[in-house]
C-alpha positions as CSV (number, residue, x, y, z in Angstrom):
1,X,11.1,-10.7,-2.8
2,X,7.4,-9.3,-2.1
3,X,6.7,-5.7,-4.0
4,X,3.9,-3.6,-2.2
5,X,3.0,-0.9,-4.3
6,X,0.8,1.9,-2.1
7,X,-1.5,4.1,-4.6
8,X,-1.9,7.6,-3.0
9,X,-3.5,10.4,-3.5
10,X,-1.0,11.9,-2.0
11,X,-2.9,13.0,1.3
12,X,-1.5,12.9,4.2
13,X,-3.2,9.2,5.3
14,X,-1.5,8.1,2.1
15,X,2.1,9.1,3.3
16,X,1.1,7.5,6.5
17,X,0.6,4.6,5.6
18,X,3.5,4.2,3.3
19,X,5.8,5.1,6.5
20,X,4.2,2.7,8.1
21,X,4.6,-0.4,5.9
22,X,8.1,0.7,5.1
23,X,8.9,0.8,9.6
24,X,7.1,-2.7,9.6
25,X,9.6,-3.9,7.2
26,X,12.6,-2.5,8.8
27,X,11.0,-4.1,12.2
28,X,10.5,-7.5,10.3
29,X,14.0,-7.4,8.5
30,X,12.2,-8.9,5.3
31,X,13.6,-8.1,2.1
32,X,10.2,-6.2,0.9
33,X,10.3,-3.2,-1.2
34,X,7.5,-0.2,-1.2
35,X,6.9,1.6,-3.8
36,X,4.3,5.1,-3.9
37,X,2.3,5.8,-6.9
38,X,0.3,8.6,-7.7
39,X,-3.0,7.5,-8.7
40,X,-6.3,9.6,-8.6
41,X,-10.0,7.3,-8.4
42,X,-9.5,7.3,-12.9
43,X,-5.9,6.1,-13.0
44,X,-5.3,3.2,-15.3
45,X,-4.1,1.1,-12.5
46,X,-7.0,1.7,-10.6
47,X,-9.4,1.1,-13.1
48,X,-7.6,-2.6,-14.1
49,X,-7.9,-3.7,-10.4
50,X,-11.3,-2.6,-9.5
51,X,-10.6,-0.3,-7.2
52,X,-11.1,3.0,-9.2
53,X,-13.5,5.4,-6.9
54,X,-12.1,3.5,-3.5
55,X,-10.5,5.3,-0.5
56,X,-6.8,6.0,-1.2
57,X,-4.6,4.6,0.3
58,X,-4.8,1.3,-2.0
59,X,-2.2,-1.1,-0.9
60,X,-1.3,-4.3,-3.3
61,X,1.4,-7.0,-2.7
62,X,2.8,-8.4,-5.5
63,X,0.2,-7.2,-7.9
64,X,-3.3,-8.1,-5.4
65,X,-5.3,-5.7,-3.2
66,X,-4.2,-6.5,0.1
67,X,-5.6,-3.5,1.8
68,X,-7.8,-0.2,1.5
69,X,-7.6,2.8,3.9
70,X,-5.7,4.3,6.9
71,X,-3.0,1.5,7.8
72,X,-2.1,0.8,11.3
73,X,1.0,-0.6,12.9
74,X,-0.9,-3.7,13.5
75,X,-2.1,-4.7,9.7
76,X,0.8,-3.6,8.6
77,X,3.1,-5.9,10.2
78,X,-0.1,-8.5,9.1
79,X,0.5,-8.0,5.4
80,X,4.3,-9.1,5.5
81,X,5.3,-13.1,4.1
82,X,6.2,-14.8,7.4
């Protein structure tokens, strides 16, 4: 099962693109999970993956980067296993 974890800042782009990802999934009827975690630019998790000072949202599958920024419909669906 493919994890996407989406590190927020809690803004509202973050919660967007969480409800984004999580309708994509639904659409797709893949067995993904999506999980929001609070991280600021000097969380822990940030700073192990690089991307500590990068615009929130952060999205990762299954522990990689797979996207930074606003999330549309479109790159959503694009980051789900086929």
């Amino acid at each position: 099962m493919t994890t996407f974890k989406v590190f927020s800042d809690n803004c509202p782009r973050c919660t967007s693109a969480a409800e984004t990802l999580r309708t994509a999934i639904a659409e797709r009827k893949c067995s993904c999970t999506v999980q929001e975690v609070s991280c600021d630019s000097a969380c822990d998790t940030a700073q192990k993956h690089g991307f500590a000072g990068k615009e929130r949202p952060v999205v990762m599958r299954d522990n990689d980067v797979v996207h930074q920024g606003s999330l549309s419909k479109e790159q959503a669906t694009a980051l789900l296993p086929a």
